[in-house]
N, C-alpha and C positions, 0 to 999 in steps of 0.2 A: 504493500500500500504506500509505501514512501515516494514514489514516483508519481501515485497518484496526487500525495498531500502535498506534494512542491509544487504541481502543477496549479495544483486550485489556491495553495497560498501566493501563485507569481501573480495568479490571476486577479485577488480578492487584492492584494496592496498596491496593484493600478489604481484604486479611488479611496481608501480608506483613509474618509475624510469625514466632516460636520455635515450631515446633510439633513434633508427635511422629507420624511417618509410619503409616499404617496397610495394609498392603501387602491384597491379596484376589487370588486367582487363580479367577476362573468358569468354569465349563464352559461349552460352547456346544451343546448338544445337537444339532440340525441339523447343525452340523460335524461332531461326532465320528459322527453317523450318517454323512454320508459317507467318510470318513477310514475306519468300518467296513467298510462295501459295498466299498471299492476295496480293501482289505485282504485280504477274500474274494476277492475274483476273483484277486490275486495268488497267495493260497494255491492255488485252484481250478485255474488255468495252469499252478502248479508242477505240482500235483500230476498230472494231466493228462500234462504231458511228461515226466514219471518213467514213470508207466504205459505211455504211447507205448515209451521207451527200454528197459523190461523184456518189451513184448512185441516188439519186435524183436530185443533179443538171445535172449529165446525162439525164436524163428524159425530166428537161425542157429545156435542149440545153448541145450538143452534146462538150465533155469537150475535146476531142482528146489527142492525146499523150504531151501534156504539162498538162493536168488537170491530166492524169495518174502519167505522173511526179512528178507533184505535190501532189498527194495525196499518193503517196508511200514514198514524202520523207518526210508530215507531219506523216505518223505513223511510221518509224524512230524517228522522233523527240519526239513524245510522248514517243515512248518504251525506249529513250535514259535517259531523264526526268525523267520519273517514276522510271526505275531500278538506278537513281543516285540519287534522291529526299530522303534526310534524315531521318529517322524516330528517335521516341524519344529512342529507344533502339539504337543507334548511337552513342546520344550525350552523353556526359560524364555525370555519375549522380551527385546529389545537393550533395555540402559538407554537412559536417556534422550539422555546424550551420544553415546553409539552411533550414533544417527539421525540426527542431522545428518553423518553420517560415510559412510552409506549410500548404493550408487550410486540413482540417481534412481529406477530403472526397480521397486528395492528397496522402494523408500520407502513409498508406499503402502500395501504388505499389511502390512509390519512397526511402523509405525506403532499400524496397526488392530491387530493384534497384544501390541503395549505398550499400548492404553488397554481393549482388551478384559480384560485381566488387570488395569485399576485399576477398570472398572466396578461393581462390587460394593459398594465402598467409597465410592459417590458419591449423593446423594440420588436421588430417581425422575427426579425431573422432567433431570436430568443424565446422567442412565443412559439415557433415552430421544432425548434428543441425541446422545451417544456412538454409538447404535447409525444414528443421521440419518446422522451422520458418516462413519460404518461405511462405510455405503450409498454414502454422495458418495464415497471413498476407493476404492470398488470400479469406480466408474465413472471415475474418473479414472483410475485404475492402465493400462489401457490405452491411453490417449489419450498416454502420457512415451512410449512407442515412435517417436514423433516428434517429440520435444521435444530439443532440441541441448541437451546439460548443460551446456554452458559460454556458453547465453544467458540473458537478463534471464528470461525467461518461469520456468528452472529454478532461478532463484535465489529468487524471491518464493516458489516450490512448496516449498523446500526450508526458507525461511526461517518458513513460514508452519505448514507438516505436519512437518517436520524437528527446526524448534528450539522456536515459540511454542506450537503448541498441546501438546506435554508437559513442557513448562516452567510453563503456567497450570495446567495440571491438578495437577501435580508442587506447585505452591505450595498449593496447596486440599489435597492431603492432608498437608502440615507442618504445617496448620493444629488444634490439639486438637480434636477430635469436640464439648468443651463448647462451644466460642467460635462454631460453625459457624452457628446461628441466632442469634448475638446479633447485633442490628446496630450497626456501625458505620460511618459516614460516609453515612448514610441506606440503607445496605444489608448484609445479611447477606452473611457468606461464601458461603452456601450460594445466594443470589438472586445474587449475582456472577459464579458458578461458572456457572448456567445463564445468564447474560446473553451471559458470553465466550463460550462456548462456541456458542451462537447466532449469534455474529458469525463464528466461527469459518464453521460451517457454511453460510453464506449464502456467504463468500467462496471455500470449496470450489469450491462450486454457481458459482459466477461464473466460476473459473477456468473448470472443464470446461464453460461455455458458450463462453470465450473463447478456447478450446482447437481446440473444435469449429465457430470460426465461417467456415473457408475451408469446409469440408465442406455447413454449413448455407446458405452462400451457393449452392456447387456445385449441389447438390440442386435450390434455388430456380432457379438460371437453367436448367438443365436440364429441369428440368419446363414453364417456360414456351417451351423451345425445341420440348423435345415436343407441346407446347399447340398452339404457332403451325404447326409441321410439318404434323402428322397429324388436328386438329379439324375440319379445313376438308375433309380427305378424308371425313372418315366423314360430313359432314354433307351432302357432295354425291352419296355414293353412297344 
């Protein structure tokens, strides 16, 4: 990881300076469209097992125009409930100290979650990393399922998505919005921002190869097991 942390440290003391934060929270369209559909269905199932429950007590005695009443204005109630019921893409995400704090298994989406709400405020070319990262973060998050938190492997993870990469990002927006293209030390805040963050995401990418490499060996000798087994049958029949 040392290679990694000089990198993002040449990168982070290009601007570490006084600056004035500038917070942005995006939407993510694609999410809240799902976030919507499953919202629906949950209304839909409510509402579904209310009418189940009113026609069975129909059955065993006759509910009349107050049991109708009533049971039109408990599936109001649910539909009212559910479509105002918070979800965790609502709440505001964990600051930055938060995340290092997070169990492992955590860390990933809520990471994504904390840069997703600084993307706005970040050049393109930065926003479009962000969103690399996104991706690499989604594909990792599953892979800490069998990561022991208390070895080497979840300390780099934690140390890398946990503390550096919203620490570098976190310095770039302290930075005044004027100083952000000026260069200094042969590079702008703004071409620094996208360097780390590049570096960032190539070592995502490395981890979750190096995450997945008993699997990818697995795969490999497997198949040549299968190779040597059964190629020799079907070639002789």
């Amino acid at each position: 990881m040392s290679d990694v942390d000089d990198a993002i440290a040449a990168a982070r003391s290009s601007w570490s300076r006084i600056a004035d934060p500038d917070p942005a929270m995006p939407d993510r369209a694609p999410r809240r469209a799902g976030q919507g559909a499953r919202r629906l269905k949950r209304i839909a199932a409510a509402v579904i097992a209310i009418l189940i429950a009113a026609f069975v007590a129909g059955i065993v005695s006759p509910i009349g125009i107050m049991g109708v009443f009533l049971t039109i204005v408990a599936m109001l109630a649910v539909t009212v409930a559910i479509a105002m019921w918070p979800t965790a893409a609502d709440r505001p995400p964990p600051p930055p100290e938060k995340l290092r704090t997070l169990d492992l298994k955590a860390l990933p989406a809520q990471t994504e979650r904390w840069l997703q709400a600084q993307r706005r405020s970040l050049p393109a070319p930065a926003q479009h990393l962000i969103d690399r990262i996104a991706e690499r973060l989604r594909t990792l998050s599953p892979q800490l399922a069998r990561v022991d938190p208390a070895g080497e492997s979840a300390d780099e993870i934690r140390r890398l998505i946990g503390e550096q990469l919203p620490a570098f990002v976190d310095d770039y927006a302290r930075v005044p919005t004027t100083l952000r293209t000026t260069e200094r030390g042969g590079r702008t805040p703004d071409a620094a921002l996208s360097d780390g963050l590049g570096v960032i995401e190539r070592e995502i990418a490395a981890m979750t190869e190096r995450l997945a490499q008993g699997d990818l060996d697995s795969l490999q000798t497997r198949g040549r097991y299968l190779e040597l087994k059964y190629s020799g049958d079907d070639s002789a029949g």
